[in-house]
N, C-alpha and C positions, 0 to 999 in steps of 0.2 A: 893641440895636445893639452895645453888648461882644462880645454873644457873637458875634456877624456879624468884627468885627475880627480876633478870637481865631480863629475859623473860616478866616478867607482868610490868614491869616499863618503858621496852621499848613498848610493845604494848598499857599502856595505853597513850602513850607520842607521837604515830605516828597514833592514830585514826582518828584525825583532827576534830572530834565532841568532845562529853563528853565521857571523860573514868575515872576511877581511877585506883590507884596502891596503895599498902602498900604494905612497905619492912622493917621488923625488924631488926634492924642492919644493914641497907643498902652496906652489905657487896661485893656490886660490887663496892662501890668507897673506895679507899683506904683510911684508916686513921679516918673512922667514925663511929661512934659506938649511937647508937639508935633508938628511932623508927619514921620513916618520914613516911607521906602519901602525895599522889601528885593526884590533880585533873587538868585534861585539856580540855579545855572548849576554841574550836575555836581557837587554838591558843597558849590560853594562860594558864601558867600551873602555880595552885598555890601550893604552897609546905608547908606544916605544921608537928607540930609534936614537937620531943625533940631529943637533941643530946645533947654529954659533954662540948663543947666549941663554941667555935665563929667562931673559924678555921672551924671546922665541918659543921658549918651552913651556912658558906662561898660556899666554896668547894661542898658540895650540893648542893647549889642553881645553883654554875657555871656549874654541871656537868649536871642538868636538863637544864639547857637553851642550854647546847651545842646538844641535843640529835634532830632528826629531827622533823618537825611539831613543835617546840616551838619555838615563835618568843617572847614572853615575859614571864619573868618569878616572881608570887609576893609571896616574902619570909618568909611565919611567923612563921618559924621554932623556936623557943624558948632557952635559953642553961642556965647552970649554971656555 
């Protein structure tokens, strides 16, 4: 099931049109725990959702803009 996560995140992140991804638990990046969905759209990928902290939502954000096809990335991931 990671590797399925890891698969649809990366494919939607390297379409270079419009793709999406949802990954619960986003448990291809270390250290995060919730549920993100990421749209990319030309470019650009918007990342939303809920995680537990800030750390979390950091570290997400870094870890979709590092991914190919993303040249920007806008964060409205949520936390408590």
């Amino acid at each position: 099931m990671k590797l399925l996560k890891t698969a649809l995140i990366a494919s939607a992140l390297t379409m270079g049109a419009i793709g999406t991804a949802s990954a619960a638990g986003l448990s291809s990046v270390p250290g995060v725990n919730g549920n993100v969905n990421v749209v990319v759209n030309n470019g650009v990928a918007t990342v939303y959702g809920h995680v537990d902290s800030s750390f979390e939502r950091n570290l997400t954000g870094k870890y979709v803009g590092s991914q190919a096809g993303v040249d920007r990335v806008i964060n409205l991931i949520t936390f408590q």
